[in-house]
PDB file of N, CA, C and O in Angstrom:
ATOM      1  N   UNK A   1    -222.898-144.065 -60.162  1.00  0.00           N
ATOM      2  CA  UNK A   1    -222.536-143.018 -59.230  1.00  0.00           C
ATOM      3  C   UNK A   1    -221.328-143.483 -58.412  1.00  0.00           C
ATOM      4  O   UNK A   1    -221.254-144.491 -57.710  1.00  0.00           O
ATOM      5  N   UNK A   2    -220.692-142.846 -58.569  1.00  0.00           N
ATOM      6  CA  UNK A   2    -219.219-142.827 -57.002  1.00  0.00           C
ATOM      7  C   UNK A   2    -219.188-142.952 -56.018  1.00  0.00           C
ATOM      8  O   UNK A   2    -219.539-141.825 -55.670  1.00  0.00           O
ATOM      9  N   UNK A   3    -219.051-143.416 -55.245  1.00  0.00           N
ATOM     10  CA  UNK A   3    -218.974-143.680 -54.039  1.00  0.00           C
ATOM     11  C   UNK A   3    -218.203-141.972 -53.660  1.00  0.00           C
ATOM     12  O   UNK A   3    -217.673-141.193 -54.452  1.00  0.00           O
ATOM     13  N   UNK A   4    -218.414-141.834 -52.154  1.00  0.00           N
ATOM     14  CA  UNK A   4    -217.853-140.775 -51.418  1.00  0.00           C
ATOM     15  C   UNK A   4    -216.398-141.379 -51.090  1.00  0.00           C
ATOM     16  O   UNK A   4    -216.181-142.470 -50.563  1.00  0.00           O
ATOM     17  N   UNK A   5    -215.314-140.299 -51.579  1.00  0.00           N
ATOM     18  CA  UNK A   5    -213.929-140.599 -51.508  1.00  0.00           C
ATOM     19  C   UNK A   5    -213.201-139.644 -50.851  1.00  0.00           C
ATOM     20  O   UNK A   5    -211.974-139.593 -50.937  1.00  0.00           O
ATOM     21  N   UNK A   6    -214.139-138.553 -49.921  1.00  0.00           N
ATOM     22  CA  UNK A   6    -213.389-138.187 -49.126  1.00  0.00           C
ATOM     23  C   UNK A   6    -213.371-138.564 -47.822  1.00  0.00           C
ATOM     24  O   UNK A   6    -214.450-138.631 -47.235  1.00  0.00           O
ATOM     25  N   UNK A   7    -212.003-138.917 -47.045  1.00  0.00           N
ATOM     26  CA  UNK A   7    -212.549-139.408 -45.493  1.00  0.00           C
ATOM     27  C   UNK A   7    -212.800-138.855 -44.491  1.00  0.00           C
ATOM     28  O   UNK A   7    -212.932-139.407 -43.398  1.00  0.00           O
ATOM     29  N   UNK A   8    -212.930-137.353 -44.784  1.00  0.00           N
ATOM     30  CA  UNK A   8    -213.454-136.676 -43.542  1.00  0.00           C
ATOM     31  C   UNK A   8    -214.867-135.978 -44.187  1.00  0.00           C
ATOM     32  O   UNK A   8    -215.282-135.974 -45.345  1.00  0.00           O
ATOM     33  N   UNK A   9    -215.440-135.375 -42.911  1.00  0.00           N
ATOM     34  CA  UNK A   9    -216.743-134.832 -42.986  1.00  0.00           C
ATOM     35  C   UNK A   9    -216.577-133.668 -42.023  1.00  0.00           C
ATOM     36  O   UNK A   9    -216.339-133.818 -40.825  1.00  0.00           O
ATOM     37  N   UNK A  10    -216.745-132.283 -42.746  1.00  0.00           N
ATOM     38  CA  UNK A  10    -217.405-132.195 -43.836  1.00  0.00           C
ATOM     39  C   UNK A  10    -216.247-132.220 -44.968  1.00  0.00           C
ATOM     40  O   UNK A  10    -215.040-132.068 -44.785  1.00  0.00           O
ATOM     41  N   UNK A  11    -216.847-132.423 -46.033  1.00  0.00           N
ATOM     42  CA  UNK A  11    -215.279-132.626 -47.219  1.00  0.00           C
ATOM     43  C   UNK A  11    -214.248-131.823 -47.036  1.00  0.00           C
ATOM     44  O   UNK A  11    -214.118-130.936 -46.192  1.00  0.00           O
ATOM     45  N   UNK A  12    -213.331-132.260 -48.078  1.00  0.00           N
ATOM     46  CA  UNK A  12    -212.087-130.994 -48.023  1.00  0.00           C
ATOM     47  C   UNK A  12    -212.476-129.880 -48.762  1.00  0.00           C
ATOM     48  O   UNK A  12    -212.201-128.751 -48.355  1.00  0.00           O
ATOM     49  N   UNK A  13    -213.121-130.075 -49.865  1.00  0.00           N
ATOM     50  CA  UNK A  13    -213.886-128.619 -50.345  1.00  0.00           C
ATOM     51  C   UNK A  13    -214.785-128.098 -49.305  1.00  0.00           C
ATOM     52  O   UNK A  13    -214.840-126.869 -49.273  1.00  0.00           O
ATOM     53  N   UNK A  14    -215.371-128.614 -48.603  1.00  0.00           N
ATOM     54  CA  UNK A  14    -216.854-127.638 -47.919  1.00  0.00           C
ATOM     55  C   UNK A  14    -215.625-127.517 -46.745  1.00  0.00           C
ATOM     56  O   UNK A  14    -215.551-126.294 -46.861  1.00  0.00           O
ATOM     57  N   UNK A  15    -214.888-127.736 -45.996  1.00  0.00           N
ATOM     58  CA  UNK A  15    -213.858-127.384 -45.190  1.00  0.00           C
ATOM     59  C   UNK A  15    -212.785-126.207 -45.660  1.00  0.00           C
ATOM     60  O   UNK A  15    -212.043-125.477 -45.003  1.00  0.00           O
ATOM     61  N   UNK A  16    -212.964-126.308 -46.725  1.00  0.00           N
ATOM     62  CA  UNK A  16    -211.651-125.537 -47.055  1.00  0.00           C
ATOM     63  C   UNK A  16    -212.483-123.608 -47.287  1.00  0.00           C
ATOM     64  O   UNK A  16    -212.134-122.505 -46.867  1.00  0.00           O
ATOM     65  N   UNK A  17    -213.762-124.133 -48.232  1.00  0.00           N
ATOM     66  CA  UNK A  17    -214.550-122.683 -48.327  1.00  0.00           C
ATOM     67  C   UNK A  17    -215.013-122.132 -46.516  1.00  0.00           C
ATOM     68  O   UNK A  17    -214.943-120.956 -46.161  1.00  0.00           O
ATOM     69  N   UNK A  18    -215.370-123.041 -45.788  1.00  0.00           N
ATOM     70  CA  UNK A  18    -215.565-122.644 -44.293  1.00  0.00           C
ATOM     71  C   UNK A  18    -214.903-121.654 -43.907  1.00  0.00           C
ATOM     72  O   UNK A  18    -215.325-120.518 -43.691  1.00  0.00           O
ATOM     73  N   UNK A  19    -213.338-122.245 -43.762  1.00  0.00           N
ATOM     74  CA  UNK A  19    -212.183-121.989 -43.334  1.00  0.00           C
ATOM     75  C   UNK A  19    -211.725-120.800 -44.077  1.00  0.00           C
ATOM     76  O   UNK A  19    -211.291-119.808 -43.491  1.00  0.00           O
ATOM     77  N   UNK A  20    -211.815-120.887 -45.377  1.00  0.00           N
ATOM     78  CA  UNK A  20    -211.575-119.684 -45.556  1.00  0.00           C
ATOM     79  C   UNK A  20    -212.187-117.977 -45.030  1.00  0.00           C
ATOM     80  O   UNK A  20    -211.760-116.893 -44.633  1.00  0.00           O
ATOM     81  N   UNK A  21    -213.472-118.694 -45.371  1.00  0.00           N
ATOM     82  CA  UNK A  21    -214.873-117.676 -44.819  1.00  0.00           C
ATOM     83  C   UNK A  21    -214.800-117.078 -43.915  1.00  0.00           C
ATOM     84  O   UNK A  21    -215.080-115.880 -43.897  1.00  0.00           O
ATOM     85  N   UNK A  22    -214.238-118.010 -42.485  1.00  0.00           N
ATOM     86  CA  UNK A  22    -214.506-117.835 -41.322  1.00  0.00           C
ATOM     87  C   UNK A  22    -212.966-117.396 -40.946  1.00  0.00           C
ATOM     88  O   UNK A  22    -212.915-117.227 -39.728  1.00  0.00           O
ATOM     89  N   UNK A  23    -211.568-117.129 -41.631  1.00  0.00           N
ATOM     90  CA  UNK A  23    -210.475-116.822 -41.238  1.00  0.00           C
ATOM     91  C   UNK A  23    -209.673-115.920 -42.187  1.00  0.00           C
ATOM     92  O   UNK A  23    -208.573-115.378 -42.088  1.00  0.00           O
ATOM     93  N   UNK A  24    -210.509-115.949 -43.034  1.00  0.00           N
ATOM     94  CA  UNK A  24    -209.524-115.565 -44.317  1.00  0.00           C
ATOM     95  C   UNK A  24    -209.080-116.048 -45.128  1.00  0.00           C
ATOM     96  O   UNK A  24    -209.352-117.248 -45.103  1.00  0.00           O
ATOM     97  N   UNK A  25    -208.233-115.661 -46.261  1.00  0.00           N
ATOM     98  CA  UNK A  25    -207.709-116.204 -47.137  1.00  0.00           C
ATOM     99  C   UNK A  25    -205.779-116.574 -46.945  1.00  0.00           C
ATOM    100  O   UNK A  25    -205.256-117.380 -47.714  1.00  0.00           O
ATOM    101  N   UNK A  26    -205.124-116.012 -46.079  1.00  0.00           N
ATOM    102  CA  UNK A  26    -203.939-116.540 -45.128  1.00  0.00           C
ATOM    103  C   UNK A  26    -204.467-118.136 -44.518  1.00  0.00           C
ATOM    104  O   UNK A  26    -204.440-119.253 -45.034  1.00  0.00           O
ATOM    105  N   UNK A  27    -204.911-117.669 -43.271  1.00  0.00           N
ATOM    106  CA  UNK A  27    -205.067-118.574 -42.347  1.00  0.00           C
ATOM    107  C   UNK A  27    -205.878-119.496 -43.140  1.00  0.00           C
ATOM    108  O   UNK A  27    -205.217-120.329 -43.758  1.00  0.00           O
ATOM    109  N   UNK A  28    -207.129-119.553 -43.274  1.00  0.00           N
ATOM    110  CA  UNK A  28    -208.400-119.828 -43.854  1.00  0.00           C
ATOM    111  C   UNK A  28    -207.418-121.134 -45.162  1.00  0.00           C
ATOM    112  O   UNK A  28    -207.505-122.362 -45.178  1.00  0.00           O
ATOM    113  N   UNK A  29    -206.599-120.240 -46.057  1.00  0.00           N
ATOM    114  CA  UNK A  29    -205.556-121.177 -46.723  1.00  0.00           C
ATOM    115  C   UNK A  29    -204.949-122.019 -45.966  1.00  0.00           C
ATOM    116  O   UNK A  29    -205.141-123.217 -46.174  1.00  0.00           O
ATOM    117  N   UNK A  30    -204.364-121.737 -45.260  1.00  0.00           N
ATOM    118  CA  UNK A  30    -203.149-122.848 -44.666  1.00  0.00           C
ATOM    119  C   UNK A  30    -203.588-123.748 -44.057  1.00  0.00           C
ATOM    120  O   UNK A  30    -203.108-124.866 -44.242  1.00  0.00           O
ATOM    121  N   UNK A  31    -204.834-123.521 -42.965  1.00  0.00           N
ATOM    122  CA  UNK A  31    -205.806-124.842 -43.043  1.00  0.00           C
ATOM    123  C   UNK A  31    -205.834-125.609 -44.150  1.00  0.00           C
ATOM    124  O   UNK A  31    -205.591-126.810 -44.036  1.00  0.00           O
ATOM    125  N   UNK A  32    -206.116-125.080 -45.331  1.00  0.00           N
ATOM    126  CA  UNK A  32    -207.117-126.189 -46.264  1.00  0.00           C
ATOM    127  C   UNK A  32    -206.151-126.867 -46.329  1.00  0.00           C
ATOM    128  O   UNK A  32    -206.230-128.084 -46.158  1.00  0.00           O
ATOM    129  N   UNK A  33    -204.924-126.205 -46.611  1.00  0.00           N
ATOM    130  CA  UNK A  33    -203.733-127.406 -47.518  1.00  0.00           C
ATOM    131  C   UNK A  33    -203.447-127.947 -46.060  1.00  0.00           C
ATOM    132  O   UNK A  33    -202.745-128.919 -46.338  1.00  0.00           O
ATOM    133  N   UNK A  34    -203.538-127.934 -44.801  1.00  0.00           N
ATOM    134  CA  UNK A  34    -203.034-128.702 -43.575  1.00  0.00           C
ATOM    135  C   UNK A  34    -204.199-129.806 -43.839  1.00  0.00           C
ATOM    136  O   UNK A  34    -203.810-130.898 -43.422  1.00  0.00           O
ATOM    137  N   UNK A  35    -205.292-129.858 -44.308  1.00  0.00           N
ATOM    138  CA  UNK A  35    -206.129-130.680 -44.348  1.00  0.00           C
ATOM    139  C   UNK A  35    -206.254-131.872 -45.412  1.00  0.00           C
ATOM    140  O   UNK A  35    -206.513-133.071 -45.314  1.00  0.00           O
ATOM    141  N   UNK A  36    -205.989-131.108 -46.345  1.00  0.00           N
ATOM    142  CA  UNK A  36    -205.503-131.900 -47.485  1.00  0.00           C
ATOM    143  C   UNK A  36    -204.228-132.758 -47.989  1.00  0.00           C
ATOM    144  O   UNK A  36    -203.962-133.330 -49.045  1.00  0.00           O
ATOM    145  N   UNK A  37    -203.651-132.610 -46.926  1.00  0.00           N
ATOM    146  CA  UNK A  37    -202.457-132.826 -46.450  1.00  0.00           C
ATOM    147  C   UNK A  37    -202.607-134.435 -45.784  1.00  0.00           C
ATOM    148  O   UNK A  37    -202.035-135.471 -46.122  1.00  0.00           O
ATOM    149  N   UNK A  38    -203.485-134.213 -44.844  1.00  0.00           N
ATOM    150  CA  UNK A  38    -203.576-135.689 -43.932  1.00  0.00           C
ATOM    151  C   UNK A  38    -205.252-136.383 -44.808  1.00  0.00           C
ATOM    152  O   UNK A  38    -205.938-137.346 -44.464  1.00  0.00           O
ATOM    153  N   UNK A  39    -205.375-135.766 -45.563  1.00  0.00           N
ATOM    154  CA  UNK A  39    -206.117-136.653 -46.249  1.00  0.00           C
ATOM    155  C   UNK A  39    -205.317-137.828 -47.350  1.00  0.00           C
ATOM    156  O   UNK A  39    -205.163-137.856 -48.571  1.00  0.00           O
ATOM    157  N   UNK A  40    -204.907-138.773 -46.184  1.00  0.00           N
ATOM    158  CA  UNK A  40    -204.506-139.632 -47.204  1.00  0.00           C
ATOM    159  C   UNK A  40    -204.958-141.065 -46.744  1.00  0.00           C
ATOM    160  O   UNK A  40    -205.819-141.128 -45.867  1.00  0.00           O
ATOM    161  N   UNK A  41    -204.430-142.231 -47.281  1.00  0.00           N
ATOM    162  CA  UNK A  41    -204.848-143.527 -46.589  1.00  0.00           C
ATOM    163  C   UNK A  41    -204.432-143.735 -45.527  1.00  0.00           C
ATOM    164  O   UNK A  41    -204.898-144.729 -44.971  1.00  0.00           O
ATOM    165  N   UNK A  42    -203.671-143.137 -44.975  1.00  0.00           N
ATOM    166  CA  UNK A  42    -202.802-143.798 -43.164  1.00  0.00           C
ATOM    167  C   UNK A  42    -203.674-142.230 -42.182  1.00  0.00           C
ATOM    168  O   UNK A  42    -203.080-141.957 -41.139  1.00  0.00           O
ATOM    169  N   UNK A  43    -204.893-141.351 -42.485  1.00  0.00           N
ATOM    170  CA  UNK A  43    -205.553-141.360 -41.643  1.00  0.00           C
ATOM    171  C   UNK A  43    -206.570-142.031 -41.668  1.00  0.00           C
ATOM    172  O   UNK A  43    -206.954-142.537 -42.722  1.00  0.00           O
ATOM    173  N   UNK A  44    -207.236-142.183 -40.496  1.00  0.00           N
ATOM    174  CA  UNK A  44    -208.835-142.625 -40.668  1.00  0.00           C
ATOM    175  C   UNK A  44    -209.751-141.750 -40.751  1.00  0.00           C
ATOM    176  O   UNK A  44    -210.918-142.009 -40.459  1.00  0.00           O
ATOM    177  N   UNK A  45    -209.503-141.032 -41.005  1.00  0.00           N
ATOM    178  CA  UNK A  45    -210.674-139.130 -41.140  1.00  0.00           C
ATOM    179  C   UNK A  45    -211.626-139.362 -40.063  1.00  0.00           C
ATOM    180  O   UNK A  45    -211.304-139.815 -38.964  1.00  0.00           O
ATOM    181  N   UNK A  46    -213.084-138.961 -40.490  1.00  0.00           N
ATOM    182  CA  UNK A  46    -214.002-138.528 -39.831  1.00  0.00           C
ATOM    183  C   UNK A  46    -214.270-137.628 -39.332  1.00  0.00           C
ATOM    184  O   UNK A  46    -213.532-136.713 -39.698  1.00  0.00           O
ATOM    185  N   UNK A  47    -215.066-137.298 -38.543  1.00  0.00           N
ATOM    186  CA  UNK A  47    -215.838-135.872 -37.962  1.00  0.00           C
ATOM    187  C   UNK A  47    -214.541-135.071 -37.657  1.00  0.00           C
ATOM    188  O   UNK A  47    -213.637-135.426 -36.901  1.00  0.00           O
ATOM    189  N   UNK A  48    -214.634-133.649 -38.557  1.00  0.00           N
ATOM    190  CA  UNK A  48    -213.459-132.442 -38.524  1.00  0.00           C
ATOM    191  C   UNK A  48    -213.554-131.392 -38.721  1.00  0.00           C
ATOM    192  O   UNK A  48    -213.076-130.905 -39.745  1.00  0.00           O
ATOM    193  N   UNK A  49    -214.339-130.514 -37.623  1.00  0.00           N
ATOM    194  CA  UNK A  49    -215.524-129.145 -38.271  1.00  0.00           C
ATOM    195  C   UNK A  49    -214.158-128.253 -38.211  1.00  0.00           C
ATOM    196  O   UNK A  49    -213.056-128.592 -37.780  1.00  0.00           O
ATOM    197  N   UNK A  50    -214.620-126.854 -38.847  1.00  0.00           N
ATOM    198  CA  UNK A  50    -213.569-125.818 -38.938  1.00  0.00           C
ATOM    199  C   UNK A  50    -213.854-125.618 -37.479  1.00  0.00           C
ATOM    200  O   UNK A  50    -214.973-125.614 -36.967  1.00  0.00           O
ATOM    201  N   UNK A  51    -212.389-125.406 -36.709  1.00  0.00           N
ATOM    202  CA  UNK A  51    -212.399-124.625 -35.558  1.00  0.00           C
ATOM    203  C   UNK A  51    -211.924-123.043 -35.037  1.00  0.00           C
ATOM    204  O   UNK A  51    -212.109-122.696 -33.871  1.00  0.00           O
TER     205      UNK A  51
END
């Protein structure tokens, strides 16, 4: 089994369907990719609920 390789919580998938849900498919989009965006090694992620 894999280890968990995303560094925030909740993932970028369960963040990105949230976000969409809860804003649309505009906004709701441009989150995900703003998120997926700083998902890289020079953040330290962690706790990042849809706001």
């Amino acid at each position: 089994m894999k280890p968990r390789t995303c560094r925030f919580y909740p993932t970028c998938s369960q963040y990105s369907i949230e976000a969409i849900s809860k804003y649309g498919l505009l906004k709701g989009g441009l989150m995900s990719i703003w998120r997926i965006l700083r998902c890289n090694p020079f953040n330290p992620g962690g706790y990042d609920p849809v706001k």
